[in-house]
NULO-705838 format. One line per field, with one value per residue (C-alpha): residue in one letter; x, y, z; residue number from 1. Coordinates in steps of 0.5 Angstrom, whole numbers, always signed. Layout:
BEGIN
residuo A, ... $
x X, ... $
y Y, ... $
z Z, ... $
num NUM, ... $
This chain:
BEGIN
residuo X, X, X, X, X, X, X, X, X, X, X, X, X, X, X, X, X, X, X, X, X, X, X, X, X, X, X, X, X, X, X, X, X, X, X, X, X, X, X, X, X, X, X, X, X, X, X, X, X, X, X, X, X, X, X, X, X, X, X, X, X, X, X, X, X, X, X, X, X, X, X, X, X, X, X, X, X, X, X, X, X, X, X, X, X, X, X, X, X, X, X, X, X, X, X, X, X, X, X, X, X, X, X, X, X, X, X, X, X, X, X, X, X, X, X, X, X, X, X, X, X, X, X, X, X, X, X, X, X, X, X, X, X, X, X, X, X, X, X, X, X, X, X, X, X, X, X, X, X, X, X, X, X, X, X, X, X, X, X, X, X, X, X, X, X, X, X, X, X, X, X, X, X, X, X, X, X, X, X, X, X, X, X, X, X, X, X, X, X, X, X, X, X, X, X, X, X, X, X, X, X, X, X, X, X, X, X, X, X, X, X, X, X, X, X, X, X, X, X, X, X, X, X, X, X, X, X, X, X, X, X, X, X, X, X, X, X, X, X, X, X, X, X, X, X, X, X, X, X, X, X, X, X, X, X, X, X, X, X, X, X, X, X, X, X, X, X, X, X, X, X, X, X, X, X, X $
x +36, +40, +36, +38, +35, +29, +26, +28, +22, +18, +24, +30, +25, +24, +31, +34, +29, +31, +40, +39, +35, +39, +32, +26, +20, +22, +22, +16, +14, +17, +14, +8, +7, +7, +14, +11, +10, +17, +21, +18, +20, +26, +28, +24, +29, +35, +32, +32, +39, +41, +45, +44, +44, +43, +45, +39, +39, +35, +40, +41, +41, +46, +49, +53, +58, +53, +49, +53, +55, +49, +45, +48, +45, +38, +39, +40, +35, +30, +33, +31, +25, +22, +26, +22, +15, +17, +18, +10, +9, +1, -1, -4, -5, -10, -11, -16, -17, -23, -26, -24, -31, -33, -37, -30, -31, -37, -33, -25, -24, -19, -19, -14, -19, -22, -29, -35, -38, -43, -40, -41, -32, -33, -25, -19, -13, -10, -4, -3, -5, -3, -4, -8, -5, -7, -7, -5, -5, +2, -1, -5, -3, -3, +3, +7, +7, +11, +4, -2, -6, -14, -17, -13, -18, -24, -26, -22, -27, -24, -25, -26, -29, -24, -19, -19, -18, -26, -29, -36, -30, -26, -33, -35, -28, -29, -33, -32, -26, -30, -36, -34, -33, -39, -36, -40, -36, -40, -42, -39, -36, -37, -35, -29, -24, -18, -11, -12, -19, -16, -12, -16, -21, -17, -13, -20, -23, -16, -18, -14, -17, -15, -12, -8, +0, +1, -2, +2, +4, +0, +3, +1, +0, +3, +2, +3, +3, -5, -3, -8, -9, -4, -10, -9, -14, -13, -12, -15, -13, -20, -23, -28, -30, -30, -24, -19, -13, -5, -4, -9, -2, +2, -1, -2, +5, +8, +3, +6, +12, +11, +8, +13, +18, +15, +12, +5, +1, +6, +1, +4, +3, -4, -6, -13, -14, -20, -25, -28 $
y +9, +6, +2, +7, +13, +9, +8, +16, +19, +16, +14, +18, +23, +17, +15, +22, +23, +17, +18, +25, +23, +16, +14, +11, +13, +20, +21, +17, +24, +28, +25, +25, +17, +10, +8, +2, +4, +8, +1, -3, +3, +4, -4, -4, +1, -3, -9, -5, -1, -7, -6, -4, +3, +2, -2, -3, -6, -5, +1, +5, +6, +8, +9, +4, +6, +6, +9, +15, +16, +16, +20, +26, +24, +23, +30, +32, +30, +32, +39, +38, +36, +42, +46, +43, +44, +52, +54, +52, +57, +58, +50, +49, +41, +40, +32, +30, +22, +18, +12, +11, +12, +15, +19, +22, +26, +30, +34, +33, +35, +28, +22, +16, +10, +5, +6, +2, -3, +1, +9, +13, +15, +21, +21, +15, +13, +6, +7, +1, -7, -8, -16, -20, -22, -27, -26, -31, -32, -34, -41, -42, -49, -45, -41, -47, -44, -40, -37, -40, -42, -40, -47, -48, -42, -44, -48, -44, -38, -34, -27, -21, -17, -13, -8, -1, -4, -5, -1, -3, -3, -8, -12, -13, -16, -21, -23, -24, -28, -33, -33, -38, -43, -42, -38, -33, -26, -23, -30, -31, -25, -17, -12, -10, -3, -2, -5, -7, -9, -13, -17, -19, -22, -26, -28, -30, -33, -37, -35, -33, -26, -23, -16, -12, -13, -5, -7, -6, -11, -15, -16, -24, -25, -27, -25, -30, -29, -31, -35, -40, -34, -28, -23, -16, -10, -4, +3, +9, +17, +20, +27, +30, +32, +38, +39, +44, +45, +45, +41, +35, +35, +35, +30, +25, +25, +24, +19, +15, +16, +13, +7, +6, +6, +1, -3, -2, -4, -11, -16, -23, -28, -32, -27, -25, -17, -16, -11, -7 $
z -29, -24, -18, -13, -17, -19, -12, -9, -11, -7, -1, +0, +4, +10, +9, +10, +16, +20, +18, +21, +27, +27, +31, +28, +33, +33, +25, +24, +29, +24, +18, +21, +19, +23, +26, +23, +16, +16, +18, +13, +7, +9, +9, +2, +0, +2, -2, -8, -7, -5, +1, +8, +9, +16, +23, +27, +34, +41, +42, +36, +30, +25, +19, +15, +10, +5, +8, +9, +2, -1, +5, +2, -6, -3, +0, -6, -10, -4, -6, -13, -12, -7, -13, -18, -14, -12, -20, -20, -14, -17, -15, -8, -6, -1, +1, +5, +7, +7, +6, -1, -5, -11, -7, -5, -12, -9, -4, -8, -14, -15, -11, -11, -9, -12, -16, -12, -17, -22, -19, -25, -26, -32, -32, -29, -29, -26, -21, -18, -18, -11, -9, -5, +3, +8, +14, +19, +27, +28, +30, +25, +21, +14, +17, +15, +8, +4, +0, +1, -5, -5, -5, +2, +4, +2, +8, +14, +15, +12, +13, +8, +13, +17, +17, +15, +7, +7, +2, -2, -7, -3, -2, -9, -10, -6, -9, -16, -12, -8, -11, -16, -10, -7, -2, +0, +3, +8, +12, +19, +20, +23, +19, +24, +22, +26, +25, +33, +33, +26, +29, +36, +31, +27, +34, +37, +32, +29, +22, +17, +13, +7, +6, +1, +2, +4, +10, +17, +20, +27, +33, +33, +26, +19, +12, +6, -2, -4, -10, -15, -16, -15, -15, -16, -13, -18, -15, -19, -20, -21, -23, -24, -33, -33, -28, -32, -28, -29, -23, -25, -30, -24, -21, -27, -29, -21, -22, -28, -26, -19, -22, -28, -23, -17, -23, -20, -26, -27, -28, -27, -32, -29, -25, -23, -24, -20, -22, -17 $
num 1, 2, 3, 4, 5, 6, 7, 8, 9, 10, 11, 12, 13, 14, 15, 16, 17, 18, 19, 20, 21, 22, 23, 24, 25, 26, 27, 28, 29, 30, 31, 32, 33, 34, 35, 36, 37, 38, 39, 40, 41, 42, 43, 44, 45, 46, 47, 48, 49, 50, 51, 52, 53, 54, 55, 56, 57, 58, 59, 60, 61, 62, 63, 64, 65, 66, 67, 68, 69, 70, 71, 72, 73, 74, 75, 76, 77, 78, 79, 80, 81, 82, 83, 84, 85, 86, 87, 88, 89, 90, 91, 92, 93, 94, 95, 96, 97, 98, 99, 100, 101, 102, 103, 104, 105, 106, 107, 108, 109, 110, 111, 112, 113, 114, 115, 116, 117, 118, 119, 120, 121, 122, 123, 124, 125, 126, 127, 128, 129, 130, 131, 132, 133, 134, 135, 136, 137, 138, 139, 140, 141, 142, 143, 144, 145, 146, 147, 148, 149, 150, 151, 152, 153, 154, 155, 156, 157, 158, 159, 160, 161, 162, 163, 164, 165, 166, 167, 168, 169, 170, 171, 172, 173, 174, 175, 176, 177, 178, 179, 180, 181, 182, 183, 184, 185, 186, 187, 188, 189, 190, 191, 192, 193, 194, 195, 196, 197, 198, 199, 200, 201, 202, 203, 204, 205, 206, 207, 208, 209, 210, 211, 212, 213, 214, 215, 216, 217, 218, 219, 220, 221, 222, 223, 224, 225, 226, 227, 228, 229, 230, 231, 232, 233, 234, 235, 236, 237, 238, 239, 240, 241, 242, 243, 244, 245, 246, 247, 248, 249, 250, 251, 252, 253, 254, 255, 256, 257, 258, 259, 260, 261, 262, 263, 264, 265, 266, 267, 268, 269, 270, 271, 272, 273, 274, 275, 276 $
């Protein structure tokens, strides 16, 4: 499976958005996402393709000659891919967002989430260890870093508390992180949701916090690999015992799939898997 074909499943429909609109805001409208996301995932499936698919400036954007080649064998696989879902007209979707816990499963026959420490999960798959981020100030002394290791952490403040990844789940990890250095997660620091409000926290108070690397880029701050450790936080597919329906098949499979073809479940050597 070529590089290309690997990451489609999850960017040929952003890709395709921006080469028609040839204008990130006004696709980001159309796919109903943050222009901020968009950019990030278009450039995500530059690196893997390993060409640039687009020129960008101030002005305009536009397709590069690769760009345009492979413009058309995205719309394709789109194509198949809305074909495939029309042959089981009988399963319906239905996504609602929340704040990521176990009592999702109380309104939602599935939930994507992580299960809060001691949550009863009778049914669950992993989908993703996704890493562990600093945020900086972009004047803050780390920044000189290329990653920043836990210890350099340990007397800076850090703040856990903020952002819209802070879940029961997210708290307990933390934990398990920091409580061996005598650290404790929630001193010194309001439990803050938002990415602005995220952002004007850390900047007031100079600290660096930690987040997930899915996070939007801040205006004034800077993210750094954590590493010694690389910790992970893993992401489950969870439903309920007794659900007895083909679209969990669909569901778990497209998951797989996803997974297998981002490399969501690597565990690099060393790592610390955080359990939740």
């Amino acid at each position: 499976m070529s590089p290309w074909q690997a990451t489609s499943r999850s960017g040929s429909r952003r890709f395709v958005a921006v080469a028609e609109e040839l204008h990130f805001g006004r696709a980001a409208d159309r796919l109903f996402i943050a222009q901020q996301a968009l950019s990030r995932d278009v450039r995500r499936l530059e690196d893997v393709v390993g060409v640039r698919l687009l020129d960008r400036s101030s002005r305009r954007v536009a397709l590069t000659s690769e760009g345009r080649r492979l413009v058309d064998r995205a719309r394709e696989l789109i194509a198949l891919h809305d074909r495939a879902l029309r042959a089981a007209p009988d399963i319906e979707f239905i996504v609602r967002y929340g704040g990521g816990s176990a009592d999702t499963l109380v309104a939602a026959d599935i939930g994507f989430g992580a299960t809060p420490h001691g949550a009863s999960t009778p049914r669950q798959q992993a989908v993703r260890h996704e890493r562990v981020i600093v945020l900086l100030p972009d004047d803050h002394e780390l920044t000189a870093l290329d990653a920043v290791p836990l210890e350099a952490l340990l007397t800076a403040r850090v703040c856990t508390r903020s952002g819209d990844h802070v879940t029961p789940a997210w708290t307990h990890a933390m934990g398990q992180l920091l409580a061996p250095y005598g650290v404790d997660p929630t001193d010194g620091h309001p439990h803050v949701l938002g990415g602005a409000e995220l952002g004007a926290h850390l900047r007031l108070h100079g600290a660096p916090g930690l987040a997930l690397e899915s996070q939007p880029p801040l205006e004034g701050l800077v993210t750094r690999p954590l590493i010694e450790p690389v910790a992970l936080f893993p992401w489950t597919m969870r439903w309920r015992a007794d659900l007895d329906h083909p679209g969990l098949d669909v569901l778990r499979r497209s998951a797989r799939r996803l997974s297998d073809a981002q490399g969501w479940m690597a565990v690099p050597d060393g790592a610390l898997l955080l359990s939740t």
